[in-house]
C-alpha positions in Angstrom: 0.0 0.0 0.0 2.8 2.4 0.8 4.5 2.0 -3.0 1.5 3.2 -5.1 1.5 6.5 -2.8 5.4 6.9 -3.0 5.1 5.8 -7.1 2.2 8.2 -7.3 3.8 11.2 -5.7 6.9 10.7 -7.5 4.8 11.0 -11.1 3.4 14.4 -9.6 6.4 15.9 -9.1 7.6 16.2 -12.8 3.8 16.9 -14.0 3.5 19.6 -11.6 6.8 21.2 -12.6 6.1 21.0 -16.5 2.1 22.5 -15.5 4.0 25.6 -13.3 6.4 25.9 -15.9 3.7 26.6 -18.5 3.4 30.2 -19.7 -0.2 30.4 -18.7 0.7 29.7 -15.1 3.9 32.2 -15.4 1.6 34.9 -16.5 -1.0 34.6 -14.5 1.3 34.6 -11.0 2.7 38.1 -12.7 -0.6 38.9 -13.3 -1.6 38.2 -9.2 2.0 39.7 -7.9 1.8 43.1 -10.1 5.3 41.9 -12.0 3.1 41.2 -15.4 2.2 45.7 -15.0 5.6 46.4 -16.3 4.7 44.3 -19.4 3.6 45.9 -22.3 0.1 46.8 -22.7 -2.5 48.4 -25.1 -2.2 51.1 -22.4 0.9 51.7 -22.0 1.5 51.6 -25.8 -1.0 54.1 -26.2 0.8 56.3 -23.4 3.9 55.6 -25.2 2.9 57.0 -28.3 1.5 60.2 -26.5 4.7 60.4 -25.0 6.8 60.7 -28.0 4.1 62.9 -29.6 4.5 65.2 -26.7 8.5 65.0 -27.0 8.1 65.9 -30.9 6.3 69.2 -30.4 8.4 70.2 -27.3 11.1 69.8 -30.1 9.1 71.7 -32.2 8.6 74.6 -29.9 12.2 74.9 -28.3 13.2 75.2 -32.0 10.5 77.9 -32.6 11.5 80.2 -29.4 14.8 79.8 -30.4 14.0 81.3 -33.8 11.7 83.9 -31.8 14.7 84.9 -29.7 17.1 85.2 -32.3 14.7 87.8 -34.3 14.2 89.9 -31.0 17.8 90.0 -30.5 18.0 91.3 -34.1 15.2 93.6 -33.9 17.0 94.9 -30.6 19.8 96.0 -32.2 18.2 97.6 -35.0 16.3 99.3 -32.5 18.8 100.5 -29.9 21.3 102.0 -33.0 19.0 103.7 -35.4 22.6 105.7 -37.0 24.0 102.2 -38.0 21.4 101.4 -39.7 20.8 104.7 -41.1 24.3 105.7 -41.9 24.8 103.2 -45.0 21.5 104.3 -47.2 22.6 107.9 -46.7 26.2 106.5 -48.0 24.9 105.3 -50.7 22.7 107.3 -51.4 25.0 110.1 -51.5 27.6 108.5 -54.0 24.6 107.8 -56.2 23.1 111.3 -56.5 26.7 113.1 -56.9 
């Protein structure tokens, strides 16, 4: 009576390894211990894509207030020395008419 229990356990043990090993038991322990969140999901793809959406157009602006800055910096100057930008149409304006 005592070998059929031993012979019986001893079959279990490999068929419950290869039925824990199975990828429908692996994902559904990460599933019930959190670890399967930091799989991809239709979520988080979804976030993903927003995400690098988001990163384009911050691209996209940095690149335009750069431009903006360098046009105020130009418009500055043009506007603190009125002369210098003055000074060379009268120049040639002067060597034209004479």
């Amino acid at each position: 009576m005592l070998w059929p229990a031993v012979i019986l356990i001893a079959l279990l043990i490999p068929l419950t390894a290869i039925v824990l090993d199975s990828p429908v038991v692996r994902a559904w322990v990460e599933r019930r211990t959190g670890a399967g969140a930091a799989g991809s999901t239709p979520a988080l793809d979804e976030l993903a894509k927003k995400v690098a959406y988001l990163e384009a157009d911050v691209d996209t602006m940095t690149k335009q207030v750069a431009q903006l800055q360098e046009e105020h910096q130009f418009m500055q100057r043009l506007l603190e020395d009125p002369t210098k930008r003055q000074s060379p149409s009268k120049g040639s304006s002067g060597t034209s008419g004479g």
